[in-house]
C-alpha positions as CSV (number, residue, x, y, z in Angstrom):
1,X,114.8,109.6,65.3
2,X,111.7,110.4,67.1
3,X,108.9,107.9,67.1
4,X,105.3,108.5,66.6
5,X,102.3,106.2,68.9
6,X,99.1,106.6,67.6
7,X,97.7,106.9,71.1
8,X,99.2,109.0,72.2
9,X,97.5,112.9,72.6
10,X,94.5,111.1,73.1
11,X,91.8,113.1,74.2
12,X,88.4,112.4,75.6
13,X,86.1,115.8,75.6
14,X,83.9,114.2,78.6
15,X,84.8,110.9,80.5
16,X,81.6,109.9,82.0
17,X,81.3,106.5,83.7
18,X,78.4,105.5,81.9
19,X,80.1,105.2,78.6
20,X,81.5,102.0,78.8
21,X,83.0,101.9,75.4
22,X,84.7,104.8,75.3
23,X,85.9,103.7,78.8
24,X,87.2,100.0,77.2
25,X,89.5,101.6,75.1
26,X,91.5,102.4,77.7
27,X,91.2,99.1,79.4
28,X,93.1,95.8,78.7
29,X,91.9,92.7,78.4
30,X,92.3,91.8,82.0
31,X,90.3,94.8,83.1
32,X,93.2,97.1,84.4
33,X,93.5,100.6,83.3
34,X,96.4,101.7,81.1
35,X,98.9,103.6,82.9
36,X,99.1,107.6,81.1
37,X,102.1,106.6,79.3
38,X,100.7,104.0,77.6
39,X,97.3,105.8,77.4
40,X,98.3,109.1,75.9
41,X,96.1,110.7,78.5
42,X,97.0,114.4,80.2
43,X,97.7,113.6,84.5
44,X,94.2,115.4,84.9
45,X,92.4,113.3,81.9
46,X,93.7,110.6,83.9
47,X,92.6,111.2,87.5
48,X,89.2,111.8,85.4
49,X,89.3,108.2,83.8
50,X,90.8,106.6,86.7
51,X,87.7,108.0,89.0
52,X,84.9,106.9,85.9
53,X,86.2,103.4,86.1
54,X,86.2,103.4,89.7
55,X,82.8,104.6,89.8
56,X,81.3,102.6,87.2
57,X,82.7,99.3,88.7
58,X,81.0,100.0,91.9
59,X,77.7,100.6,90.0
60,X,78.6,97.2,88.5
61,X,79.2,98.3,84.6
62,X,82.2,96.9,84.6
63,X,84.3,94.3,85.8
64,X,86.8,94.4,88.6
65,X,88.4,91.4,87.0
66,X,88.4,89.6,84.0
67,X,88.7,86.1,84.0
């Protein structure tokens, strides 16, 4: 019996690293990103989000770390 995850086939049309919320979703509570099979995300979509969170937690939008 095959099981359905409601996140997976996400899709984002544009990741942009200034939209942090869109971004979060992605993101657990301690601030790492979700690995793609947790994520749902294609391996490009992910290169994509992986590079918008790098970028936007050099431009200090988000946190490295959550404490």
């Amino acid at each position: 019996m095959e099981q359905h995850n409601l996140h997976k086939k996400a899709t984002l049309e544009h990741i942009d690293y200034k939209d942090i919320t869109s971004l979060g979703v992605f993101v657990n509570p301690h601030a790492r990103m979700f690995s793609r099979r947790r994520s749902g995300l294609s391996a490009k979509a992910q290169r994509d989000f992986a590079r918008s969170i790098k970028r936007a937690r050099f431009m200090a939008l988000m946190p490295y770390i959550q404490h």
